[in-house]
C-alpha positions as CSV (number, residue, x, y, z in Angstrom):
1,X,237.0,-99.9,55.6
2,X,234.2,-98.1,54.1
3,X,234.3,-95.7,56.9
4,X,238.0,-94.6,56.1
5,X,237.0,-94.3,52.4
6,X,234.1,-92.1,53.0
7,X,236.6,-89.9,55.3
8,X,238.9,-90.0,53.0
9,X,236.4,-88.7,50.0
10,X,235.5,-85.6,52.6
11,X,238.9,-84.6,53.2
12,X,240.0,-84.7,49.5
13,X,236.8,-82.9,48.6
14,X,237.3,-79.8,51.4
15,X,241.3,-80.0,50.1
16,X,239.8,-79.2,46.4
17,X,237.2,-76.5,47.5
18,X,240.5,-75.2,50.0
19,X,242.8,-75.4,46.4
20,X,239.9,-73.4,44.2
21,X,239.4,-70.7,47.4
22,X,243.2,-70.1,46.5
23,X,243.2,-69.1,42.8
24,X,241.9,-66.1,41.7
25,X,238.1,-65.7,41.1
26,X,236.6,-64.5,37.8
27,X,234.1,-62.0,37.4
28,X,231.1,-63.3,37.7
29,X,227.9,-61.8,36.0
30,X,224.9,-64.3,36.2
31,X,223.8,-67.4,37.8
32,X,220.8,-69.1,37.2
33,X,219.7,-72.0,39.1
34,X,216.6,-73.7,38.9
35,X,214.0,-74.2,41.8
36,X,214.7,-77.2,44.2
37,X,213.4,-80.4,42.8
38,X,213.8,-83.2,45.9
39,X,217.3,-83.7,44.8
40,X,219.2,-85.3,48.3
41,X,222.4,-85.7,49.2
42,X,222.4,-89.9,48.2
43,X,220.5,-89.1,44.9
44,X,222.1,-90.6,41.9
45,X,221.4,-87.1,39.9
46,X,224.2,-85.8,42.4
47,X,226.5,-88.4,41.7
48,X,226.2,-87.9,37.9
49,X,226.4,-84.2,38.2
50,X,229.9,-84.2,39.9
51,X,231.3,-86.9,37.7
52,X,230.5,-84.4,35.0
53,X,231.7,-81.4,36.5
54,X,234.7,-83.1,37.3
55,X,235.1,-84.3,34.3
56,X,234.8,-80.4,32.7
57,X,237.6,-79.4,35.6
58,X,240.4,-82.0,34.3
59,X,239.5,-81.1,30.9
60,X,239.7,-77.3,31.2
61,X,243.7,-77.2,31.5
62,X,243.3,-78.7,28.3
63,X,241.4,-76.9,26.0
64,X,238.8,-74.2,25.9
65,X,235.9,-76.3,25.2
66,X,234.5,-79.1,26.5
67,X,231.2,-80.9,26.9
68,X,230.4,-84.2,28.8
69,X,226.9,-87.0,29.9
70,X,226.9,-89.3,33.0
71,X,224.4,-91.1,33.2
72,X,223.6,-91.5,29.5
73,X,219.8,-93.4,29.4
74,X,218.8,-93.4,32.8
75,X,216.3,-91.6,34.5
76,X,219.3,-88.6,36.1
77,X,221.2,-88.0,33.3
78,X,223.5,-84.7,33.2
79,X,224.5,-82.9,30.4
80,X,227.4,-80.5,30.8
81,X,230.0,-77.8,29.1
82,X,232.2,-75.2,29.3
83,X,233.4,-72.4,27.4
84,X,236.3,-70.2,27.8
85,X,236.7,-66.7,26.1
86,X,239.4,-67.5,22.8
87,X,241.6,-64.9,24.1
88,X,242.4,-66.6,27.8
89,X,245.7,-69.3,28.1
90,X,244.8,-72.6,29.4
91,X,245.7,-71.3,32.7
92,X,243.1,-68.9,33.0
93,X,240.7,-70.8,31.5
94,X,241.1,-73.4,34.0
95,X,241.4,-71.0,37.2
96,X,238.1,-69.6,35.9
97,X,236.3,-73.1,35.2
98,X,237.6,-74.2,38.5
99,X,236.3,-71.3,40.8
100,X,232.6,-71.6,38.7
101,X,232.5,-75.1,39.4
102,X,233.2,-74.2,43.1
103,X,230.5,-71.4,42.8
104,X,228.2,-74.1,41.5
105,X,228.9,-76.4,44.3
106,X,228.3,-73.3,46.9
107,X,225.1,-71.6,45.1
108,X,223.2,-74.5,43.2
109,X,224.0,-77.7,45.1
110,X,220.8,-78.9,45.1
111,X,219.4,-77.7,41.5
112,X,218.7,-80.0,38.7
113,X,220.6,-77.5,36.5
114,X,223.0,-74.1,36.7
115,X,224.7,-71.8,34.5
116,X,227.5,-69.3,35.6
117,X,228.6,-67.0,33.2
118,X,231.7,-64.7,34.3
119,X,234.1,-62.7,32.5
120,X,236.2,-65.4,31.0
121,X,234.1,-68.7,31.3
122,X,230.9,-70.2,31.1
123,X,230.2,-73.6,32.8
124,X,227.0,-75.3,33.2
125,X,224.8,-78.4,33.7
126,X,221.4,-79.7,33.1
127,X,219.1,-83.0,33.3
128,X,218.3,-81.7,29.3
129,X,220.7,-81.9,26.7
130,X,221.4,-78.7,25.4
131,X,224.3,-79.5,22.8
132,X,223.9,-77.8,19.7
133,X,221.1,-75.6,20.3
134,X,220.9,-71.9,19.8
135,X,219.3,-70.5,23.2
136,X,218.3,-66.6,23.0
137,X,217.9,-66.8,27.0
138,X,218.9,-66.3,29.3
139,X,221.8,-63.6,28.1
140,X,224.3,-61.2,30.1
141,X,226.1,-57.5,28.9
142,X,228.8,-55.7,30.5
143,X,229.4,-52.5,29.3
144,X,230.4,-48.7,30.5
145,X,227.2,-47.2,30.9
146,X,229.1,-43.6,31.9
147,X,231.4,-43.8,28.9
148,X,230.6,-42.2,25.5
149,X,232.0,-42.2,22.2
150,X,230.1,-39.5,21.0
151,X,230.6,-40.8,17.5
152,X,227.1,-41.1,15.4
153,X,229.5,-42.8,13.0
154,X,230.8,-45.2,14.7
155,X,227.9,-46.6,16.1
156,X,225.7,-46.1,13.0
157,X,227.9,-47.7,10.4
158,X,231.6,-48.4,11.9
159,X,231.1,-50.7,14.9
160,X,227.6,-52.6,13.0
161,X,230.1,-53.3,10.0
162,X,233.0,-54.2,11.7
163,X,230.9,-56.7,13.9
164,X,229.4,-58.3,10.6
165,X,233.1,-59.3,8.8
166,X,234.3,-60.6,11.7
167,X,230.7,-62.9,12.7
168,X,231.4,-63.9,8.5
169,X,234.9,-64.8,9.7
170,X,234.0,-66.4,12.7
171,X,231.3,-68.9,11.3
172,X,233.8,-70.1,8.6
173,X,236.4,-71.1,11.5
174,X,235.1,-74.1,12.4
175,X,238.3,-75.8,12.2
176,X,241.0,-73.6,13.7
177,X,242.7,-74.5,16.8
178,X,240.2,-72.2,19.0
179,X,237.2,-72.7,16.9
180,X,234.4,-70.2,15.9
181,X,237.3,-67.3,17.5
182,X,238.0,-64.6,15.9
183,X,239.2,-60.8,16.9
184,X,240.6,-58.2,15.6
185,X,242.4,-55.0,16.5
186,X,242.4,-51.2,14.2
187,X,243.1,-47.8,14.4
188,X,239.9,-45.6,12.9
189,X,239.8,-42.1,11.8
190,X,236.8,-40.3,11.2
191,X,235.5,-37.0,11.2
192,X,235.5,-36.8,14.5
193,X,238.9,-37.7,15.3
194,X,240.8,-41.4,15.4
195,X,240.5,-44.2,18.1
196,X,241.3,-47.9,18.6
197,X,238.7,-50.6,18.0
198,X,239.6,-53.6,19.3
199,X,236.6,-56.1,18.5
200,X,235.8,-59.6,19.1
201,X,233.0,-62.6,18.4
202,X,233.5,-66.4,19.5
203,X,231.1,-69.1,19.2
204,X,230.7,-72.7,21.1
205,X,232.2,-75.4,19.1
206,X,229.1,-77.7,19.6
207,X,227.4,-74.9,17.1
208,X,227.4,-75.5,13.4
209,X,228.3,-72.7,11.3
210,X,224.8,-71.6,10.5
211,X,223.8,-71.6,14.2
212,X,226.9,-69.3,14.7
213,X,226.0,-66.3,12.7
214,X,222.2,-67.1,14.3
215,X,223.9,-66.3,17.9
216,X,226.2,-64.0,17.1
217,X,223.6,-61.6,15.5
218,X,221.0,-62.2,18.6
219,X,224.1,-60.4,20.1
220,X,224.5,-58.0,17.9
221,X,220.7,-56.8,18.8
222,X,221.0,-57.1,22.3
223,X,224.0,-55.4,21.9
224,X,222.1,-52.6,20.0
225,X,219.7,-52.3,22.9
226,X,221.3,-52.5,26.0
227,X,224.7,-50.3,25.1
228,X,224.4,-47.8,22.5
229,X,227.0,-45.5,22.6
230,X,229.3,-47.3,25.4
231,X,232.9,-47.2,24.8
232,X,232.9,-51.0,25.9
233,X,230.5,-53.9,25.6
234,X,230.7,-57.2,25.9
235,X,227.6,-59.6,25.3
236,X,227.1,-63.3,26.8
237,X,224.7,-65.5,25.7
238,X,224.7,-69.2,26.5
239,X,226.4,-70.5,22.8
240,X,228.2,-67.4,21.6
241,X,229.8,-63.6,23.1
242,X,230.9,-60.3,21.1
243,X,232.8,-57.5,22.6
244,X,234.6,-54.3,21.4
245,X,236.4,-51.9,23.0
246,X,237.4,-48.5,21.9
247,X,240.0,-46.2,23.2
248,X,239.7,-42.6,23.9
249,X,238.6,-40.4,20.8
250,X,241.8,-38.2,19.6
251,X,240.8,-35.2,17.8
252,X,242.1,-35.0,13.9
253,X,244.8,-32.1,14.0
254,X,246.4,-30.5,10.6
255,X,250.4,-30.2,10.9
256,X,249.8,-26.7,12.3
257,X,248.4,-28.1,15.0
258,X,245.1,-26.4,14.9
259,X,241.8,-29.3,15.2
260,X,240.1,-30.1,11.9
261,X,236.0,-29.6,12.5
């Protein structure tokens, strides 16, 4: 009997890697897994880590955020979350938590903890708690190096101003139904010519608001080192993301139809 059982675990477990090789993969940017640390296959550290990543996987078609403990007071506890980008459906968000979780189970199988962050999720694990906490490292960007605004305006005064109403915004959302979310959408004109800023800032709801607007602006300066002047940028760090996006700049024209300079 305990034979067919353990067969029966192996083929359900190889159906759900099959199922997760099926949906569509996100866009991964980072993983980080620690050094081995004589984990085996029979430790009870492994056993606590899958009940908690399985645990984030059912959870994922229901909201964007989740965190969950196995193990709680023992020796091999495992803390572990994930977080979805505000702007993804429930669908997406779980195709992407489910594809990290298989990415985990492929690059980190053996590491006491491991963080993915992609595109549209982040999902991770540790033998530390790590809820609540503002973490500065390790952090991501993904931006268009090759794309320029050429706006000194924008990027000394529009974009830095724009990105501070809506982290103000965002750290008062605690309770909305995607918490610590907020984006917004506008059409600029400037000197320059006019363009479409489309901006966004989201926090993990395990933050409180004060711990918000301290990730959001760690953000905001790795976002003011790593992509000045890109027409797209998106930051990740472990609690909290901003991103903006901005279309092609139109020059201004008069109703003559000559450019303004």
């Amino acid at each position: 009997m305990t034979r067919l059982n353990t067969h029966f675990v192996a083929a359900s477990f190889c159906f759900f890697l099959f199922s997760l090789r099926a949906m569509s993969q996100p866009t991964q940017m980072r993983i980080d897994c620690t050094e081995f640390n004589n984990v085996t296959r029979t430790s009870p550290y492994l056993s606590n880590r899958d009940t908690v990543l399985s645990t984030l996987r059912n959870r994922s078609s229901i909201g964007g955020y989740s965190n969950a403990t196995a193990g709680v007071g023992g020796p091999n506890t495992i803390y572990g979350m994930f977080l979805c980008r505000g702007d993804l459906n429930r669908t997406s968000c779980s195709e992407c938590v489910n594809a990290t979780v298989l990415e985990i189970y492929e690059s980190c199988f053996y590491r006491k903890t491991a963080l993915i962050i992609s595109n549209e999720c982040i999902v991770r694990y540790s033998n530390t708690s790590f809820f609540t906490l503002v973490e500065d490292v390790p952090s991501t960007a993904r931006y268009s190096p090759n794309k320029s605004l050429g706006s000194p305006q924008f990027f000394n005064r529009t974009l830095p101003e724009k990105l501070e109403k809506l982290i103000l915004k965002a750290s008062l959302s605690s309770t909305l139904p995607v918490p610590y979310f907020v984006e917004d959408q506008e059409r600029v004109t400037q000197l320059e010519g006019s363009y479409d800023l489309h901006a966004m800032v989201q926090c993990s709801p395990d933050l409180d608001p004060r711990n918000c607007t301290v990730c959001l602006n760690l953000a905001v300066q790795r976002l003011s080192k790593c992509c000045s002047h890109a027409e797209f940028a998106r930051i990740f760090f472990t609690k909290c993301l901003i991103s903006y996006e901005i279309s092609a700049l139109q020059p201004n024209v008069t109703s003559l139809g000559v450019t303004e300079v």
